[in-house]
C-alpha positions, -999 to 999 in steps of 0.1 A, spaced: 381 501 9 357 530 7 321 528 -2 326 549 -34 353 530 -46 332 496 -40 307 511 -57 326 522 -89 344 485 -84 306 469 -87 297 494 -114 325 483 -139 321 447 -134 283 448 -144 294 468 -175 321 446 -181 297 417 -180 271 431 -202 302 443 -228 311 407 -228 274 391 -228 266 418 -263 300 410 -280 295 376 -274 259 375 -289 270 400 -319 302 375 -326 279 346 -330 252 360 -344 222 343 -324 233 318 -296 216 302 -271 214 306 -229 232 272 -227 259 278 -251 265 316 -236 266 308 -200 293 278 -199 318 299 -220 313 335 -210 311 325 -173 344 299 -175 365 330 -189 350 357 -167 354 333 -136 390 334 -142 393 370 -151 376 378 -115 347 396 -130 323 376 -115 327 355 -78 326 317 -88 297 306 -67 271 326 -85 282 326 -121 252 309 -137 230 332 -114 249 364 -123 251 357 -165 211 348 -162 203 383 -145 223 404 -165 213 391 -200 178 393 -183 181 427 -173 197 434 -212 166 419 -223 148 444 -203 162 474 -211 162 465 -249 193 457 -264 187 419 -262 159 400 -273 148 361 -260 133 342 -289 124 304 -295 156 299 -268 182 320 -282 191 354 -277 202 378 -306 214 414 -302 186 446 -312 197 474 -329 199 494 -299 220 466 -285 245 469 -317 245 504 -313 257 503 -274 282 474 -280 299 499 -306 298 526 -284 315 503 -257 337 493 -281 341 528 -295 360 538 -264 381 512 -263 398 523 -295 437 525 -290 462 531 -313 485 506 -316 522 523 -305 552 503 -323 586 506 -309 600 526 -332 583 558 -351 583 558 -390 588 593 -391 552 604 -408 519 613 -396 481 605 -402 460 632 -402 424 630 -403 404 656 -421 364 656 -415 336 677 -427 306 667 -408 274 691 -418 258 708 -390 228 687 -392 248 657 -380 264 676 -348 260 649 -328 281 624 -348 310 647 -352 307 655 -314 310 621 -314 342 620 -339 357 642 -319 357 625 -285 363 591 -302 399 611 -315 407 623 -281 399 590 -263 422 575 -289 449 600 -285 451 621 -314 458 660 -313 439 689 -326 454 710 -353 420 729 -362 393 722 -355 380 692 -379 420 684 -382 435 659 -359 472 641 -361 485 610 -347 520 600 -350 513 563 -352 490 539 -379 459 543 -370 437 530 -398 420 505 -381 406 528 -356 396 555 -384 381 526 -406 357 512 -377 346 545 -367 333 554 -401 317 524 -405 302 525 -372 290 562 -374 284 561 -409 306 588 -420 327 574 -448 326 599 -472 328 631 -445 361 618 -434 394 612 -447 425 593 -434 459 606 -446 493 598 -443 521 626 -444 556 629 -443 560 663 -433 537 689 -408 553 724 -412 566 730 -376 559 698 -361 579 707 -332 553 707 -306 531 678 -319 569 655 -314 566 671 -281 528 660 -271 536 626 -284 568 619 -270 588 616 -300 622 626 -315 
């Protein structure tokens, strides 16, 4: 194996890791070093995140090193997630969002509609990437189309960005020459 791809190889396991160490945290609330490293390590073990003979070594460094770059804080034993740490755990998260494809298409579409004000460019930068990443189309340019139900995704990234009342979620029968959109999605 090349040194690059080694290197990418290391690069998503210590991501992995921390994804798993910040959910974790954020699913309990506040939970101790004791009570994080026999269960994150046990199931991590097995997925071949981490080599066996180091696990305790490997959890300890990386929530110390999460500690150190801020999104994890060490107090009276227990660590509990920072703001900053919520914030990059949803962003992880964030680009994990996949919409769901059943076996069979029900024949209508959601189409998401968002007006983001100029002053928030960042967040419907974000929006935007978060709908590609998912697999949605562009129609225009603040109106994308999926073909499948994809309200959960829709309903975590407005809370999570805080855009609830710039964006709506719609579901439609019909899209006036829907042609190539059935083409892009591999449908009927």
């Amino acid at each position: 194996m090349g040194t690059l791809e080694e290197r990418n190889r290391k690069l998503v396991r210590r991501t992995e890791l921390q994804e798993v160490i910040l959910a974790t945290v954020a699913t309990v609330g506040v939970i101790g070093i004791g009570l994080l490293a026999p269960n994150v390590v046990g199931a991590l073990s097995k997925l071949g995140v981490i080599p066996h003979s180091r696990e305790n070594e490997v959890i300890k460094s990386t929530a110390s090193r999460l500690r150190k770059k801020g999104l994890l804080v060490f107090e009276n034993g227990h660590y509990s997630l920072t703001e900053t740490g919520e914030k990059i755990l949803r962003r992880w998260q964030a680009s994990d969002y996949k919409v769901k494809q059943p076996k069979k298409w029900d024949k209508k579409w959601r189409v998401i509609i968002f007006d983001i004000p100029e002053k928030k460019r960042a967040i419907r930068t974000e929006v935007r990437r978060i709908l590609t990443e998912a697999g949605f189309r562009r129609l225009q340019d603040s109106v994308w189309v999926h073909s499948y139900d994809c309200e959960d995704v829709i309903g975590l990234m407005k809370t999570d960005l805080g855009i609830g009342k710039d964006l709506l979620y719609m579901i439609v029968d019909q899209v006036e020459n829907d042609h190539h959109l059935r083409l892009e999605f591999g449908l009927p």
